[in-house]
N, CA and C atoms as an extended XYZ file, in Angstrom:
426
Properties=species:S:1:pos:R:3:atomname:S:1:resname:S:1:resid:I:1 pbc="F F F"
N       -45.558      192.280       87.044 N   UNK     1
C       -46.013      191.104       87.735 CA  UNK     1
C       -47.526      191.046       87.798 C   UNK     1
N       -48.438      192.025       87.398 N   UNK     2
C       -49.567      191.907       87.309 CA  UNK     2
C       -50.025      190.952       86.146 C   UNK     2
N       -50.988      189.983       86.642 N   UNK     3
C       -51.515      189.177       86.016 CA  UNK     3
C       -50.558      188.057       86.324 C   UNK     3
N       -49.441      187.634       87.289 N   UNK     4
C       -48.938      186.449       87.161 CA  UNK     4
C       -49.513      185.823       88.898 C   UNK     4
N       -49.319      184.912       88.375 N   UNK     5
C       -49.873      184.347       89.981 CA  UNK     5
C       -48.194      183.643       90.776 C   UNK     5
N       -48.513      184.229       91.841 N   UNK     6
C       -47.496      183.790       92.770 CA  UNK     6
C       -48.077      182.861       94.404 C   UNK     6
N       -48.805      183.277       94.013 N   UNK     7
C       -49.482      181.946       95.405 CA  UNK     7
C       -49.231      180.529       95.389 C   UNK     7
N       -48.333      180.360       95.625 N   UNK     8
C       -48.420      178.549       95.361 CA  UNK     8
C       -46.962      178.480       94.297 C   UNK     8
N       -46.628      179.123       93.937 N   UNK     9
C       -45.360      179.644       93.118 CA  UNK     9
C       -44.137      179.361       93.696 C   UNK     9
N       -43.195      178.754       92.831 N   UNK    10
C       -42.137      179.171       93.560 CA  UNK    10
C       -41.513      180.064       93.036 C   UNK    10
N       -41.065      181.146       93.967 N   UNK    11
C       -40.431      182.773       93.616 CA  UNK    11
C       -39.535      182.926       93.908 C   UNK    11
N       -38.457      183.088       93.022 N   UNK    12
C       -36.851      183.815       93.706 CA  UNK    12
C       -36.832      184.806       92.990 C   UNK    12
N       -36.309      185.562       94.431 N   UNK    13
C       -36.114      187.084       94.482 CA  UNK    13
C       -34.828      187.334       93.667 C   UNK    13
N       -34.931      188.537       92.626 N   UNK    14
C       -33.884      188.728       91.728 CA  UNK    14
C       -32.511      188.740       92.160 C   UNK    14
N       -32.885      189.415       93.474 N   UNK    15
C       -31.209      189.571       94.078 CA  UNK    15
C       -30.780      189.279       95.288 C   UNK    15
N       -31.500      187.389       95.359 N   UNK    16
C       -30.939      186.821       96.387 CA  UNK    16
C       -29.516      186.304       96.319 C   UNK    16
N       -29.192      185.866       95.263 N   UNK    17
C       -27.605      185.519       95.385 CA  UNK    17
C       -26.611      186.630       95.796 C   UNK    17
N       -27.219      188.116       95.716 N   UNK    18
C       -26.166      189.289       95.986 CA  UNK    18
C       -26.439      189.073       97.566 C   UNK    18
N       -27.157      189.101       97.934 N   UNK    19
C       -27.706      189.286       99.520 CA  UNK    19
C       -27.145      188.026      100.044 C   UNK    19
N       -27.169      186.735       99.663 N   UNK    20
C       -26.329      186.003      100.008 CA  UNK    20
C       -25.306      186.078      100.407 C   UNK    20
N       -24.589      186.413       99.219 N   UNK    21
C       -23.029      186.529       99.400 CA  UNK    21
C       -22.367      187.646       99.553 C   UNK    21
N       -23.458      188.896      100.117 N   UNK    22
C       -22.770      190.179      100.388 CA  UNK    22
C       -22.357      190.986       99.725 C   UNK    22
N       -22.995      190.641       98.308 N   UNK    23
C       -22.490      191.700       97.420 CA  UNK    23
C       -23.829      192.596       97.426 C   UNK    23
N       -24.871      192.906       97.924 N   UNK    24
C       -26.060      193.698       97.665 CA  UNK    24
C       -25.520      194.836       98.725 C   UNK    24
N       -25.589      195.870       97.801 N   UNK    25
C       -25.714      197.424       98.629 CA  UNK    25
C       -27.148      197.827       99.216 C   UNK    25
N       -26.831      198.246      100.391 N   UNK    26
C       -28.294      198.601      101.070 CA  UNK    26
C       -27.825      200.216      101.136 C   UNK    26
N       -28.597      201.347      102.016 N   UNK    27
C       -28.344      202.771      102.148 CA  UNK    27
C       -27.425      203.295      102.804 C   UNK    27
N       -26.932      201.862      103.511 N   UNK    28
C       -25.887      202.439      104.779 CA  UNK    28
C       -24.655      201.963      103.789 C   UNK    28
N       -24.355      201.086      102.738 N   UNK    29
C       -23.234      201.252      101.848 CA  UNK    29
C       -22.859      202.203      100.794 C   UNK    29
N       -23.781      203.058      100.781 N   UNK    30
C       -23.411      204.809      100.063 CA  UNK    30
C       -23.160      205.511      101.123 C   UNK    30
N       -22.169      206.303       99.672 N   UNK    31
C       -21.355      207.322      100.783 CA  UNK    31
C       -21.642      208.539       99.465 C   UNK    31
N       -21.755      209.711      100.223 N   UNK    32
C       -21.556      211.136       98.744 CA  UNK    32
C       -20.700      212.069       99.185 C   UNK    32
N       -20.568      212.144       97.935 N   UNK    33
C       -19.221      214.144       98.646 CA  UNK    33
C       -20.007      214.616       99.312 C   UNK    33
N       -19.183      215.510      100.849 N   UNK    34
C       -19.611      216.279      102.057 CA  UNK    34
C       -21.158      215.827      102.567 C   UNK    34
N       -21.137      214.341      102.315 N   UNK    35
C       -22.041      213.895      103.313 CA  UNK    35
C       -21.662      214.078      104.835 C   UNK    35
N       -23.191      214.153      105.602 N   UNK    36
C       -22.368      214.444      107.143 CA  UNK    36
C       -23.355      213.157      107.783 C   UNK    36
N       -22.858      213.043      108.755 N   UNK    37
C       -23.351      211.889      109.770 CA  UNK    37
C       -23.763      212.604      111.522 C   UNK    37
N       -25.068      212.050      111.245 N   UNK    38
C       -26.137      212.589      112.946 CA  UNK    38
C       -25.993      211.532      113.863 C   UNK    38
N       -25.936      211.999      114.918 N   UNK    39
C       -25.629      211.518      116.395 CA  UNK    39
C       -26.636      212.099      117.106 C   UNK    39
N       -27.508      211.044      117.589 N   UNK    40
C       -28.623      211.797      118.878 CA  UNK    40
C       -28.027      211.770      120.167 C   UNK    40
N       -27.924      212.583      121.135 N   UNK    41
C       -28.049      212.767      122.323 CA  UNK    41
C       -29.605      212.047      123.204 C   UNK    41
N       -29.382      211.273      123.529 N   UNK    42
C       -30.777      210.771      124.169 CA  UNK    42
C       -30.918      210.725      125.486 C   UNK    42
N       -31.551      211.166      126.250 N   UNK    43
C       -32.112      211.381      127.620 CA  UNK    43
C       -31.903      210.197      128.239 C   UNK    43
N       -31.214      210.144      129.548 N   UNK    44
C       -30.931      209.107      130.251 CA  UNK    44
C       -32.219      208.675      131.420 C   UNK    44
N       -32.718      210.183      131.542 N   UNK    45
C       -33.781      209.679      132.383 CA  UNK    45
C       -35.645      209.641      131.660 C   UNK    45
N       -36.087      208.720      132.597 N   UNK    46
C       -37.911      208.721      132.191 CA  UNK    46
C       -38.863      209.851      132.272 C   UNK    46
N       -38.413      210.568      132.627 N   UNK    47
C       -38.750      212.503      132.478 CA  UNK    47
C       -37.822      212.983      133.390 C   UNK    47
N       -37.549      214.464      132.788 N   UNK    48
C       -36.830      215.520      132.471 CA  UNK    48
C       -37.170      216.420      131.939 C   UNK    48
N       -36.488      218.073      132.565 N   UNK    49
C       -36.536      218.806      132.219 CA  UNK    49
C       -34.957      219.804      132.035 C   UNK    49
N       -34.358      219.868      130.903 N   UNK    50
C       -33.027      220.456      130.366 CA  UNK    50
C       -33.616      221.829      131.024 C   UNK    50
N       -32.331      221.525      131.868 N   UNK    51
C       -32.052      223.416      132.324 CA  UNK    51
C       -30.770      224.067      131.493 C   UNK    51
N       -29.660      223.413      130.945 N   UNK    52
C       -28.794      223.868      130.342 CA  UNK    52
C       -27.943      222.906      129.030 C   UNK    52
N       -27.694      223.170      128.126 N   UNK    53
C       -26.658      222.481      127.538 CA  UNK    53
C       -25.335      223.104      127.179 C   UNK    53
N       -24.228      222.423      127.176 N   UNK    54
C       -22.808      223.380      126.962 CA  UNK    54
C       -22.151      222.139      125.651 C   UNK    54
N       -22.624      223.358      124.815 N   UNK    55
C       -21.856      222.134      123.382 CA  UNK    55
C       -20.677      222.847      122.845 C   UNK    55
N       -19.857      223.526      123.224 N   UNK    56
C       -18.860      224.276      123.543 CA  UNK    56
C       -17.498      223.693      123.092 C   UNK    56
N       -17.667      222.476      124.213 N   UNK    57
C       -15.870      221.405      123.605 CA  UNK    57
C       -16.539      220.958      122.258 C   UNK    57
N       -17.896      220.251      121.962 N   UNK    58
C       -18.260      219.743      121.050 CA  UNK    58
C       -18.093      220.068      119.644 C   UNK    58
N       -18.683      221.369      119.989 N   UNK    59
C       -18.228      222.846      118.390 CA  UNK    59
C       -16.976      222.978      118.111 C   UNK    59
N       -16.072      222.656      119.067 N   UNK    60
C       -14.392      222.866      118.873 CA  UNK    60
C       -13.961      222.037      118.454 C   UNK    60
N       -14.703      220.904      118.061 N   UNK    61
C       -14.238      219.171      117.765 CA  UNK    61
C       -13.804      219.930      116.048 C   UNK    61
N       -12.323      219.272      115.236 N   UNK    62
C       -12.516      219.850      114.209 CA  UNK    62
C       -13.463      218.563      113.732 C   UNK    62
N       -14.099      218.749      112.310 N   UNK    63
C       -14.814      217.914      111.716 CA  UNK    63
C       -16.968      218.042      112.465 C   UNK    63
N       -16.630      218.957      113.212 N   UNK    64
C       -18.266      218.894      113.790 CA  UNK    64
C       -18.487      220.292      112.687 C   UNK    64
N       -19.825      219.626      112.671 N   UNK    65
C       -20.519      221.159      111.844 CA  UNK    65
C       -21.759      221.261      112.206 C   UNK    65
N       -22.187      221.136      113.161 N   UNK    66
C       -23.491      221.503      113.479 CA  UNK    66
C       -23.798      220.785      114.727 C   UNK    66
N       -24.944      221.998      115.924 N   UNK    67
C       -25.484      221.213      116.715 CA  UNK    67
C       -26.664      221.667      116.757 C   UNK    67
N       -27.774      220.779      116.336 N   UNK    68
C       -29.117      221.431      117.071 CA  UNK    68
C       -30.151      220.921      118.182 C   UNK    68
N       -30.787      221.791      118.270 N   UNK    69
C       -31.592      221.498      120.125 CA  UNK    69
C       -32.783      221.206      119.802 C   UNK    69
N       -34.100      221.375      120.461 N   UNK    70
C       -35.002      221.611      120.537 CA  UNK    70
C       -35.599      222.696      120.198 C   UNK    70
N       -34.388      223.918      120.541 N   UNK    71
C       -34.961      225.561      120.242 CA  UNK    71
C       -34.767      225.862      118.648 C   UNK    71
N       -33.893      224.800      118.392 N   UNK    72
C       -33.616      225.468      116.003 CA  UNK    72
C       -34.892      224.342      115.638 C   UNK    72
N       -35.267      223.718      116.653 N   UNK    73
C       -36.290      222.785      115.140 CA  UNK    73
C       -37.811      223.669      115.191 C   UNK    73
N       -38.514      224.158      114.342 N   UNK    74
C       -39.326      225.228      114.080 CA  UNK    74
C       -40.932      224.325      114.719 C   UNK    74
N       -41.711      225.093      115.306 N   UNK    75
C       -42.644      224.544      115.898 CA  UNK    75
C       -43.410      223.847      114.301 C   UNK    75
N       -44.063      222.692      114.534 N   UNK    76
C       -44.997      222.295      114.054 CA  UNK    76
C       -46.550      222.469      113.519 C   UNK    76
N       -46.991      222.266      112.569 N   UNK    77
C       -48.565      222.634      112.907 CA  UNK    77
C       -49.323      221.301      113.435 C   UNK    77
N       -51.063      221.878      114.117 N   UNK    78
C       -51.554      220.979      114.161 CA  UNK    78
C       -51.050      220.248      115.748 C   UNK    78
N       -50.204      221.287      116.590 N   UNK    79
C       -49.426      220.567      117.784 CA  UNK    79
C       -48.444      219.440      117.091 C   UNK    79
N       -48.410      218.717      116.218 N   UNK    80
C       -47.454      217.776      115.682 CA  UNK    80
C       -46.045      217.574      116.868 C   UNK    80
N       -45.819      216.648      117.785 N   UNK    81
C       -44.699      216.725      118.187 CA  UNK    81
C       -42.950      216.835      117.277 C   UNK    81
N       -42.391      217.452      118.320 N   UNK    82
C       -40.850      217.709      117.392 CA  UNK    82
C       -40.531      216.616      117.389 C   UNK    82
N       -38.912      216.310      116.840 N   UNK    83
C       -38.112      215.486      116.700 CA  UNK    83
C       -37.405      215.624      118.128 C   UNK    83
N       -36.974      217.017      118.334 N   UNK    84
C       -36.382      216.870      119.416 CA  UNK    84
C       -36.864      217.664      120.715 C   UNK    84
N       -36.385      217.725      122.001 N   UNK    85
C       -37.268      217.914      123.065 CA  UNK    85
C       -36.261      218.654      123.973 C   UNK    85
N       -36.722      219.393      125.299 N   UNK    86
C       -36.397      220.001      125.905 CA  UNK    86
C       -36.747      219.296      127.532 C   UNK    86
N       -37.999      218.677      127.234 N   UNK    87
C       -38.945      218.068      128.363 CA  UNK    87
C       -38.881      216.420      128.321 C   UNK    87
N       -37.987      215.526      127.716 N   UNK    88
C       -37.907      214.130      127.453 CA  UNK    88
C       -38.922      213.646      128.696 C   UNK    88
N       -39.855      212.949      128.207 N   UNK    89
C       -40.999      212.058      128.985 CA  UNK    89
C       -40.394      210.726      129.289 C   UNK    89
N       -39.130      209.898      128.396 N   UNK    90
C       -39.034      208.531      128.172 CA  UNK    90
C       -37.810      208.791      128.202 C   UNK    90
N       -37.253      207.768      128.671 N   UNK    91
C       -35.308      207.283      128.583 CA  UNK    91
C       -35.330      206.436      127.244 C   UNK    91
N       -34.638      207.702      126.373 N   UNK    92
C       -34.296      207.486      124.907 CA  UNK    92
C       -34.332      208.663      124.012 C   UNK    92
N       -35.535      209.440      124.813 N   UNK    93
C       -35.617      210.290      123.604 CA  UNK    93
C       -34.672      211.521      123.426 C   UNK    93
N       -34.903      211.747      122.227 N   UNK    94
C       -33.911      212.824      121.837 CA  UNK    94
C       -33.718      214.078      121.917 C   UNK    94
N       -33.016      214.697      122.753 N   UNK    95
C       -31.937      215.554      123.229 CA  UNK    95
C       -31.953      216.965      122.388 C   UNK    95
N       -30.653      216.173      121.594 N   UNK    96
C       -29.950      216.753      120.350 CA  UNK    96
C       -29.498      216.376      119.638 C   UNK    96
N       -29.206      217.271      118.165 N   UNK    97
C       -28.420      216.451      117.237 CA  UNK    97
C       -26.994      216.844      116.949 C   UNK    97
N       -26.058      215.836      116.545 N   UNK    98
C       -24.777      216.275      116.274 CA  UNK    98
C       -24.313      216.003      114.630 C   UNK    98
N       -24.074      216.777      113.922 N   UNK    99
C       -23.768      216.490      112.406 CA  UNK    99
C       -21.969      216.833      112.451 C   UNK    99
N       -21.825      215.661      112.285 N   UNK   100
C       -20.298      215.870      111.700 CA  UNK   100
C       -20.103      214.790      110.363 C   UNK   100
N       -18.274      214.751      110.279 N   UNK   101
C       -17.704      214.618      108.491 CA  UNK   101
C       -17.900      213.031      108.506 C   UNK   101
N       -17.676      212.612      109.942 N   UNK   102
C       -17.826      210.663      110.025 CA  UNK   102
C       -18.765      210.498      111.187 C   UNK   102
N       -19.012      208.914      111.289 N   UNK   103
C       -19.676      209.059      112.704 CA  UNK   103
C       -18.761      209.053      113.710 C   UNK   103
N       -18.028      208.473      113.705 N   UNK   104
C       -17.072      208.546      114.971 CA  UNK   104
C       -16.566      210.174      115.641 C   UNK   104
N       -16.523      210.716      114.507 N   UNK   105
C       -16.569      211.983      115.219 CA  UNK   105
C       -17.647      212.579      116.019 C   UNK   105
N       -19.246      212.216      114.990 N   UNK   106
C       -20.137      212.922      115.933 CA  UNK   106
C       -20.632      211.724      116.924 C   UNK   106
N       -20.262      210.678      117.458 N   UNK   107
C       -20.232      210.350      118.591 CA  UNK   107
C       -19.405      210.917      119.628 C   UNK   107
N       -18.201      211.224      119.012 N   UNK   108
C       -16.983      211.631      120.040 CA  UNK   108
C       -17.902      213.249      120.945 C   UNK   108
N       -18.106      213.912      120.051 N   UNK   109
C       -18.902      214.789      120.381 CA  UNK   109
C       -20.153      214.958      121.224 C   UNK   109
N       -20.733      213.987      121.387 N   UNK   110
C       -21.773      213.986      121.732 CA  UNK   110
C       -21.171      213.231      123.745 C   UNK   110
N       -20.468      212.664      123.202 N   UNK   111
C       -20.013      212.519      124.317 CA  UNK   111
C       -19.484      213.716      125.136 C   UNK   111
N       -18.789      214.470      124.702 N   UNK   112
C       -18.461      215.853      125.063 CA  UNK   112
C       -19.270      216.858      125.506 C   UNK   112
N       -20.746      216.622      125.444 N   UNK   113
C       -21.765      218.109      125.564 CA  UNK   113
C       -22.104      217.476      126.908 C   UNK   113
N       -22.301      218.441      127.533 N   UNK   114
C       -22.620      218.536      128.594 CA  UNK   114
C       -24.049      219.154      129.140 C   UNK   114
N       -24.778      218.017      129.938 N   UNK   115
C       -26.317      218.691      129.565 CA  UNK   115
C       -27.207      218.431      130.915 C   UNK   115
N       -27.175      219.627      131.836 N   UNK   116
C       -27.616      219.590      132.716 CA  UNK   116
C       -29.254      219.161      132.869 C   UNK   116
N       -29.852      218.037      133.337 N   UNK   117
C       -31.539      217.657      133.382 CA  UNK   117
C       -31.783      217.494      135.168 C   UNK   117
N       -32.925      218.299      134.997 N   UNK   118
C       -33.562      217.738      136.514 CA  UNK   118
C       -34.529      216.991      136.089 C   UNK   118
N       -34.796      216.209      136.909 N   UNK   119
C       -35.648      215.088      137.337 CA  UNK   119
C       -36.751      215.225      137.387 C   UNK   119
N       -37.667      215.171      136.831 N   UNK   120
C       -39.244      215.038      137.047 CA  UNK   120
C       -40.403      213.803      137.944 C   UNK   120
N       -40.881      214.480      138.304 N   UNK   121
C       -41.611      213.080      138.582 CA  UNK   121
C       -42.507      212.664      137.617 C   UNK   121
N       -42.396      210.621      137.940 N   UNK   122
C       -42.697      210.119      136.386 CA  UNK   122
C       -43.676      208.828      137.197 C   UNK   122
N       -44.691      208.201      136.349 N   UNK   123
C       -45.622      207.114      137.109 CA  UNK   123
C       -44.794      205.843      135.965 C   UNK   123
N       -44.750      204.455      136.802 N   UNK   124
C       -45.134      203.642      135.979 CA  UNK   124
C       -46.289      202.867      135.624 C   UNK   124
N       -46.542      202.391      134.453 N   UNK   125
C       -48.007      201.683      134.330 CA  UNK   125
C       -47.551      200.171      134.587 C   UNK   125
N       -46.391      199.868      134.921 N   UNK   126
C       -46.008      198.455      134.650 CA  UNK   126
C       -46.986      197.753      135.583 C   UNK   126
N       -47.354      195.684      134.866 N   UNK   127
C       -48.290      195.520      135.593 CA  UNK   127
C       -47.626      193.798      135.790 C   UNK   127
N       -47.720      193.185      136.860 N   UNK   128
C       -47.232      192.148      137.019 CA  UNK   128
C       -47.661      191.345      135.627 C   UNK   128
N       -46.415      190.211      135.621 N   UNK   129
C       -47.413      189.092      134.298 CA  UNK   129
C       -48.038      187.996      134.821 C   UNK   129
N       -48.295      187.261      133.390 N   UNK   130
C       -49.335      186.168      133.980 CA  UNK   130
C       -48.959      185.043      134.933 C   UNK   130
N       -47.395      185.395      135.184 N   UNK   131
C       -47.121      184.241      136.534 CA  UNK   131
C       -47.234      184.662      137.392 C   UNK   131
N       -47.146      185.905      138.068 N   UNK   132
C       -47.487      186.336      138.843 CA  UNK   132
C       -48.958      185.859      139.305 C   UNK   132
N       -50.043      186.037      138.415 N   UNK   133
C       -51.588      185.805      138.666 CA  UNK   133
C       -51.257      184.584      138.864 C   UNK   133
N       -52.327      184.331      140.313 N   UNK   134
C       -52.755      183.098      141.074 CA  UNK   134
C       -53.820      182.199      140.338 C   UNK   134
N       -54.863      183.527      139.803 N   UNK   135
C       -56.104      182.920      139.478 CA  UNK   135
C       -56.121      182.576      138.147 C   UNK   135
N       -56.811      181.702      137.498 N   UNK   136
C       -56.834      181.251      135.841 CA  UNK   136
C       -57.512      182.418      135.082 C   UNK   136
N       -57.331      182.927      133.883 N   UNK   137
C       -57.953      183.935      133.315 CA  UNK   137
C       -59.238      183.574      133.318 C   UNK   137
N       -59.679      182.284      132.296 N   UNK   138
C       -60.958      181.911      132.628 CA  UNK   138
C       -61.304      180.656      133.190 C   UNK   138
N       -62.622      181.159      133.622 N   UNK   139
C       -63.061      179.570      134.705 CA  UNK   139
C       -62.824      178.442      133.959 C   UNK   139
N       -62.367      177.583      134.527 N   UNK   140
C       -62.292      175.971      134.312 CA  UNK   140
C       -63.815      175.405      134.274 C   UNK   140
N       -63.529      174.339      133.505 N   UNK   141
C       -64.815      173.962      133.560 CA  UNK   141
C       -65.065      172.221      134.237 C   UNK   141
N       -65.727      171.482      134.704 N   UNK   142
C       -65.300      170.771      135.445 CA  UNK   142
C       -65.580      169.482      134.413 C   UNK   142
């Protein structure tokens, strides 16, 4: 496409009629032999600190093959934060991971672990919006 001009062009994309009509494969329509499927565990609260996890029923699930924490993912250089956490700052972040044969299994699982967090204390920055404000951002002019 170098050297053609498309500004002002009209351009159709090679494989809009597949995307149309649903015949275009994206990454989530492959599948491979002994592919496995991840499930995050995500922190319910806005900080936390994990005092325990029991992935115990989870490991017994048949079809689970793996759980990891915070303690198997290998420190970083450079401080680089992990993937996963022990200390969740935010309601979302991630826990742990669950690898099993489908997803439905490693959801089922994840539902199953059991993961004791205390509570931290946490600030919000939230700040009223602009309906709230009485006053005009800037002066009027008369």
């Amino acid at each position: 496409m170098a050297g053609e001009k498309l500004v002002g062009a009209n351009y159709v994309p090679p494989d809009h009629v597949a995307k149309v009509t649903g015949r275009a494969k994206y990454a989530e329509d492959f599948r491979a032999e002994g592919m496995l499927f991840a499930k995050l565990l995500l922190s319910p609260m806005p900080h936390a600190r994990v005092r325990s996890i029991d992935t115990s029923a989870a490991l017994a699930m048949p079809g689970v093959k793996a759980i990891i924490t915070a303690d198997d993912v290998p420190d970083l250089p450079n401080g680089a934060e992990k993937c996963l956490t022990k200390e969740p700052f935010y309601a979302g972040e991630p826990v742990l991971a669950v690898a099993a044969v489908d997803e439905a299994t490693a959801a089922e699982a994840v539902e199953r672990i059991v993961v004791d967090q205390g509570s931290c204390r946490w600030v919000s920055t939230s700040r009223p919006g602009p309906s709230a404000i009485s006053t005009p951002a800037s002066p009027r002019r008369p």
